[in-house]
N, C-alpha and C positions, 0 to 999 in steps of 0.2 A: 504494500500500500504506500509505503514510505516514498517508493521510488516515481510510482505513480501520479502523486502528488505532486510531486518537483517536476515531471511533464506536463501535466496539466496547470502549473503557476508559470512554464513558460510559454504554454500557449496561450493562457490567458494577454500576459503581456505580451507576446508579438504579433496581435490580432490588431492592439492597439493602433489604430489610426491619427495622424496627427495632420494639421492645416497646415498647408505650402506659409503664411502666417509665421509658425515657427521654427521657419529654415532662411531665415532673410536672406541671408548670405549665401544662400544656394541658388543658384538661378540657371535654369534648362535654357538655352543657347538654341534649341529645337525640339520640338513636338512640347512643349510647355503648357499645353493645355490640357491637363489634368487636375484631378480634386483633390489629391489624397497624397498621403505616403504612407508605408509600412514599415515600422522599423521594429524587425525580426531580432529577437534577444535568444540568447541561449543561456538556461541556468548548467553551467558548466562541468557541475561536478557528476549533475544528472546526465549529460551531454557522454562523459567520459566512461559513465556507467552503462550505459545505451549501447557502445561500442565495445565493453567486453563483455556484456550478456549475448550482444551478437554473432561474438569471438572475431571482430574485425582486428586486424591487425593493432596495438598500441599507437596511439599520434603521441609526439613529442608533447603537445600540449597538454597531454591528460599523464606522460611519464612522469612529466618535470611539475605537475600541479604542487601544491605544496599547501598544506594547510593556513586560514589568514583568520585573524579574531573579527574581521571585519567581512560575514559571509555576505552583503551587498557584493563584495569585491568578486564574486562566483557569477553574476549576471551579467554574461557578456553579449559583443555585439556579434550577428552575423550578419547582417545586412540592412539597407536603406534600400525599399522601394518601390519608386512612385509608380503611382495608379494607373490606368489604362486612359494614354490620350482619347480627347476624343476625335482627334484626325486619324489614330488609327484605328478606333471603332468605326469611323465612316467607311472605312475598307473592309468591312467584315469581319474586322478581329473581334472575338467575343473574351473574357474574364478571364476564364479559364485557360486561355491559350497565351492570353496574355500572360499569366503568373508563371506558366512553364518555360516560354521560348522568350520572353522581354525582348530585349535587344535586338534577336535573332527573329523572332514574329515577320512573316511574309503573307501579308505581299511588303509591307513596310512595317517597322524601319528597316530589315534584312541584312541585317549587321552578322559576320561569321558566327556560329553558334556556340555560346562556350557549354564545355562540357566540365559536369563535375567530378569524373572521373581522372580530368587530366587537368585539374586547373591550374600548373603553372604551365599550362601550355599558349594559355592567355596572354596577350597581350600586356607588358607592363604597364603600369599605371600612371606612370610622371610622377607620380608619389615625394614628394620634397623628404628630406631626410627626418627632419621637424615633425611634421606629419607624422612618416611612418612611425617615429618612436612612441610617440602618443596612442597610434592606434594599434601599436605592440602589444599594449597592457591592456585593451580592454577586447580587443580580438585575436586571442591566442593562435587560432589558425593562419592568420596573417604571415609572410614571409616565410623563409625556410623552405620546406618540404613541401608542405599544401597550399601556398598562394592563395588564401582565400579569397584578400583580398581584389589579386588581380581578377579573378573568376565572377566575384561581386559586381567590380565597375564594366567588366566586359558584357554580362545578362542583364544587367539594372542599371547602368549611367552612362557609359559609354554612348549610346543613342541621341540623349539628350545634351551631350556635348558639357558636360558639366565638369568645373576648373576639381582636380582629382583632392586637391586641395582642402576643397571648400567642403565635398561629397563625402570625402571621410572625413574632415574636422566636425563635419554637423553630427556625423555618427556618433563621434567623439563625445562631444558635445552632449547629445539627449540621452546618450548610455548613461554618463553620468548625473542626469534631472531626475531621470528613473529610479535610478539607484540611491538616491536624496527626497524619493516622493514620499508616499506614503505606501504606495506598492513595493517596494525597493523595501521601506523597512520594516512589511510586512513579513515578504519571501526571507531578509534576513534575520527578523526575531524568530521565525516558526521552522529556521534551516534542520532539518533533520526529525521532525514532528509531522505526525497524523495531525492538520488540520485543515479549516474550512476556510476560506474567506469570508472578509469580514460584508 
């Protein structure tokens, strides 16, 4: 049940929806007309446990986890991303196709398709050094071995031409609002407990 829980407190949060409103400093460059964003959290340690119940090979990132008295700091980021333009609804892209192929969705935007299999096969990111280091610590997949990162801006940002900058620092950014909310210190007062929300 225990485990269960910590899946279901992360789906709760990365269901959450937030307004283009509070992303100022992100600005889509193309296809910018969309409503929404989604910004996908992983509770990490569940994330890590997920992966050896499956018997998936170990990530670096759940080897080198290491216990922290501050379990907020377990609520990491996987991804930003924004909603179904409606320029490419007008092409008959529907929801659902949009959440699988992002980027890669044809007829438009038809950007190469990244795969999560191979995602440092992705395209780098221009990522400033600044940046990445910031976005080290709250998205563990990030750089090394699994490039999440690149695999993120290639399916989710890439299309909208967005400064890579700006795309992970807002990550950055609302990872840690969340984690300071009152969800954040819900998921870290009840870390390891059977319970309900409130």
């Amino acid at each position: 049940m225990k485990a269960f829980w910590r899946n279901a407190a992360l789906l709760a949060v990365s269901l959450l929806p937030f307004s283009s409103a509070n992303a100022l400093a992100l600005q889509a460059k193309q296809y910018g007309d969309f409503d929404r964003y989604v910004l996908a959290l992983s509770w990490q340690t569940g994330f890590c446990q997920s992966q050896h119940d499956r018997n998936r090979n170990e990530r670096d990132e759940c080897r080198l986890q290491t216990e922290t008295t501050n379990k907020a700091d377990f609520l990491t980021v996987h991804g930003l991303w924004p909603g179904l333009p409606k320029s490419v609804a007008a092409r008959g892209v529907d929801e659902r196709r949009w959440m699988r192929f992002g980027c890669a969705t044809r007829p438009i935007p038809n950007l190469p398709e990244a795969h999560a299999s191979r995602m440092c096969s992705s395209p780098e990111t221009g990522l400033s050094l600044e940046t990445a280091a910031k976005l080290s610590e709250v998205m563990p997949g990030a750089g090394g071995r699994f490039c999440l990162e690149r695999y993120e801006y290639a399916k989710h940002g890439a299309c909208f031409g967005f400064d890579p900058d700006a795309y992970f620092g807002t990550m950055v950014r609302l990872n840690q609002e969340i984690k300071e909310s009152e969800a954040g210190k819900f998921l870290a007062d009840n870390y390891g407990k059977n319970s309900e929300p409130p």
